[in-house]
N, C-alpha and C positions, 0 to 999 in steps of 0.2 A: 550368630549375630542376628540381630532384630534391625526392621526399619521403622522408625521412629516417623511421623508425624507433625511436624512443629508450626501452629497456623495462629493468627491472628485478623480480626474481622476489620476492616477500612478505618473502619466509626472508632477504634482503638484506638486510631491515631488523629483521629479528626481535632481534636483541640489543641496542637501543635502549632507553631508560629512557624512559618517559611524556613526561619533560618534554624530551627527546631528539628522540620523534617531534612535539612539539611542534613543535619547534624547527626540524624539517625541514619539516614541514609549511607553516607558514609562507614558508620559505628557499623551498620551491620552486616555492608559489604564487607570490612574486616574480618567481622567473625567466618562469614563464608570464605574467606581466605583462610583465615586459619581452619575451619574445617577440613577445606579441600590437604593444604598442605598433613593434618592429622589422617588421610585417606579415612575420612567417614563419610564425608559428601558425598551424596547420592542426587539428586537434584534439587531446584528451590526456584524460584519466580514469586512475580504476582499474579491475580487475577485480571484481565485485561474489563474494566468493569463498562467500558464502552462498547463492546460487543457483547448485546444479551445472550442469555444460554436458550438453549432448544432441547425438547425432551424428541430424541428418537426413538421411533419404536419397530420393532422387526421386521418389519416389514417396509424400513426404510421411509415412513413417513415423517415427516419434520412438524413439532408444533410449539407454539411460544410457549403452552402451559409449564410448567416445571412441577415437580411433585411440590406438594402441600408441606410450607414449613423449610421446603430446603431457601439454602443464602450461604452461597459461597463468593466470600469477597474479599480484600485484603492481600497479604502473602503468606507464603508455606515455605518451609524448606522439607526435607527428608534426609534423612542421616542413618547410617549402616551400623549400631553399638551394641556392643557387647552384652548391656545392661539398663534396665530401665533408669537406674540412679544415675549412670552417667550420661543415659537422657535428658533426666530434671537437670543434670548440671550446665547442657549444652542448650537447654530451654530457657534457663536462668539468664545466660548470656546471652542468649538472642533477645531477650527481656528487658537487659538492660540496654542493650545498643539499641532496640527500636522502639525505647521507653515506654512498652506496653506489658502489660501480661501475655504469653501464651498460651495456646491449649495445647495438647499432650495427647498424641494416641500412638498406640502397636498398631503398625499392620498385622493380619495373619499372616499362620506360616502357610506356603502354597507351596508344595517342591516342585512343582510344575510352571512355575514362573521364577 
């Protein structure tokens, strides 16, 4: 079993109407419902976008910089599947309940985590 990836950026859903993000909101707590009950749920949130990120570095110093290029915004979920296809399928519906597109990536395999 692979763990899947399933992220969408804030701005995806920024043209939404109140009762729109409602509306998804709900839709796609469903599907993490039905995920969890499917036992593929693995974890999911959002980005809390009012607390900026910090790039640590080994030595325990903290700096606002972030590397060049990154922007992690929006919500993810991750899911435990069998198969990439039933990925795309599980992408697909989280697509339609939070009327955006997703992006799509494999973790690697680590056997040590």
């Amino acid at each position: 079993m692979t763990k899947f990836l399933i992220t969408f950026p804030s701005v995806a859903m920024a043209a939404l109407t109140e009762d729109e993000l409602a509306a998804a909101s709900a839709d796609s707590h469903a599907v993490i419902e039905e995920a969890k009950a499917a036992g593929v749920y693995v974890f999911g949130g959002g980005i809390d976008e009012a607390v900026e990120p910090v790039r640590v570095a080994a030595d325990g110093s903290v700096s606002a910089e972030t590397y060049p290029g990154s922007s992690l915004t929006g919500g993810f979920l991750v899911l435990e599947l069998p198969s990439r296809e039933d990925a795309v399928e599980w992408a697909a519906t989280i697509a339609a309940a939070c009327r955006c597109p997703q992006e799509l990536r494999a973790f690697g395999y680590d056997p040590a985590s």
